[in-house]
N, C-alpha and C positions, 0 to 999 in steps of 0.2 A: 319668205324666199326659200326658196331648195338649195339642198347643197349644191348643187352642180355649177349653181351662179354665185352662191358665196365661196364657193373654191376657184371660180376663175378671177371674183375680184380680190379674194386674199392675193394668188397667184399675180394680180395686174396692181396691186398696191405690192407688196413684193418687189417686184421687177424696178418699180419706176424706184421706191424707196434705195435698191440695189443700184441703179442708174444715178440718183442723185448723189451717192456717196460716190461713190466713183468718181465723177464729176468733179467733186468738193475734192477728192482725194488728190487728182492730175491734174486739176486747173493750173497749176505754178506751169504746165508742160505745152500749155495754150499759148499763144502768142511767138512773137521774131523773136529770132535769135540773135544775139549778141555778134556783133561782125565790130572787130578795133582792128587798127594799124595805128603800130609806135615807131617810133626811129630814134636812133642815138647816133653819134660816129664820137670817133676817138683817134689818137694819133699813137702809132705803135714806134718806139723810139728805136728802129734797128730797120737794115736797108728788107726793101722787098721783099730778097729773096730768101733770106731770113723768115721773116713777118708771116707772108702769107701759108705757106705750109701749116703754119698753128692755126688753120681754122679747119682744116679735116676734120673729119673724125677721132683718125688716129691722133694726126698732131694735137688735137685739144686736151688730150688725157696728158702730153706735160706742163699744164700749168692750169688745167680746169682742177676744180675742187673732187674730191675722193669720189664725190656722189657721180660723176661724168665715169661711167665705164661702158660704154658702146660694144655688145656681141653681136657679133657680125655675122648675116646669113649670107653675105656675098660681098664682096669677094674673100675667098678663104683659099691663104692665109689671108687677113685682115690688109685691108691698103686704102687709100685714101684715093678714089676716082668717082665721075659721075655714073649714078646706077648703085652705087652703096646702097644694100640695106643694111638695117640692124635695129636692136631692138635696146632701149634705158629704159632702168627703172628709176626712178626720183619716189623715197619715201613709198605710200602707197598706190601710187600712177604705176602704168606702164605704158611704153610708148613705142610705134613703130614707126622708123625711119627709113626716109630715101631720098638720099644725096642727089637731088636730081639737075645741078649743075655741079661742076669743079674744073673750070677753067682757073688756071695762074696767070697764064698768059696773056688772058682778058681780065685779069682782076673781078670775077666772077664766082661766086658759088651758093648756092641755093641749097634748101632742106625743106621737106617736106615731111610732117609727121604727126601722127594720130593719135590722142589719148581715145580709145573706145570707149562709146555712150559720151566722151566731156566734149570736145574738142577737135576740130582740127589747125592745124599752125604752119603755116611758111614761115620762113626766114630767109631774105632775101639780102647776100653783103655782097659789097665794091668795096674793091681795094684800089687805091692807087698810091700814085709816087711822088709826095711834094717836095723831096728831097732825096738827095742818096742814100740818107741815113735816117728817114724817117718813113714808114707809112702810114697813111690815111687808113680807119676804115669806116665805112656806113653800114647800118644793119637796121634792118627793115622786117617786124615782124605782124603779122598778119595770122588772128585769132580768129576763129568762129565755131560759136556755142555747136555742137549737134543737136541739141533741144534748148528752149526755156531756162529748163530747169538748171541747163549748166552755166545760163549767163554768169551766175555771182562767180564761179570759177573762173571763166574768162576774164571779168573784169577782175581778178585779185593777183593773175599772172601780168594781164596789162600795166597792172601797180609794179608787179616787181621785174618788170621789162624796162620800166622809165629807169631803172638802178643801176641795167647792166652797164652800160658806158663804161660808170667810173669802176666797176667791180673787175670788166674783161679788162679793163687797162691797166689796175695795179694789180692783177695775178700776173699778168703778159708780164709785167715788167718786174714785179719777181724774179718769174721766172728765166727771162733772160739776162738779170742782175747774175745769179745764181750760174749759168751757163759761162758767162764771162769770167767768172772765179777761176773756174774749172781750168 
């Protein structure tokens, strides 16, 4: 053989050798992506108009945990309305947010928000009023992987989304044990 054809099949063994790594490399990135929807509700023990404000933005930083700090690209100063963005870090995530409902009035409020390359997430609550002195809430949240690769992610947030129920209920009620003191 001459060289010129044993440099094209080194070159075409090569290539394909380079192709099949690859291949073996990104395969996890093949396939559907991970799409859940979880739901909890909870009963928040103080009337309404109390209640609902703490699911802002703003109002969730008094009685979300230290890790909940919401920087706000809109509206500035920071306020709790539909069209909020802003941006949480959790650990090594970060994430971009947009409030994209906050009705009170309709016991409505909606988030929409991106971890880049993992993730996208709604959240979708209803508030209502089964009492004077109590309200309902539901929260509906809705994962999906960006790739494959980010199923195991999705589904380990899905795990700790079945949690929040009881977790948003006795922070809430800390925190308005704590209010009542005052």
């Amino acid at each position: 053989m001459n060289k010129g054809i044993l440099l094209a099949l080194a070159v075409l063994v090569l290539a394909a050798v380079a192709g099949i790594a690859y291949h073996l490399h990104h395969r996890s990135s093949f396939g559907p992506s991970y799409h859940v929807r979880t739901e909890f509700e909870f009963l928040v023990h103080a009337p309404y108009s109390v209640a609902a404000p703490l699911f802002g933005p703003e109002g969730e930083r008094a009685w979300a945990s230290d890790s909940w700090d919401p920087r706000f690209e809109y509206p500035q100063p920071a306020r709790d309305i539909e069209g909020a963005v802003f941006q949480v870090s959790h650990g090594h995530h970060h994430s971009i947010w947009v409030n994209t409902a906050f009705d009170l009035d309709q016991g409505h409020i909606q988030y929409v928000y991106i971890i880049p390359e993992l993730m996208v997430t709604r959240i979708d609550l209803h508030l209502s009023k089964p009492s004077a002195e109590t309200t309902e809430v539901r929260v509906a949240y809705e994962r999906t992987a960006l790739s494959a690769d980010a199923n195991e992610h999705v589904r380990q947030f899905c795990e700790a989304d079945r949690n929040n129920g009881p977790v948003w209920s006795n922070d809430i009620g800390r925190y308005l044990v704590a209010q009542n003191r005052r």
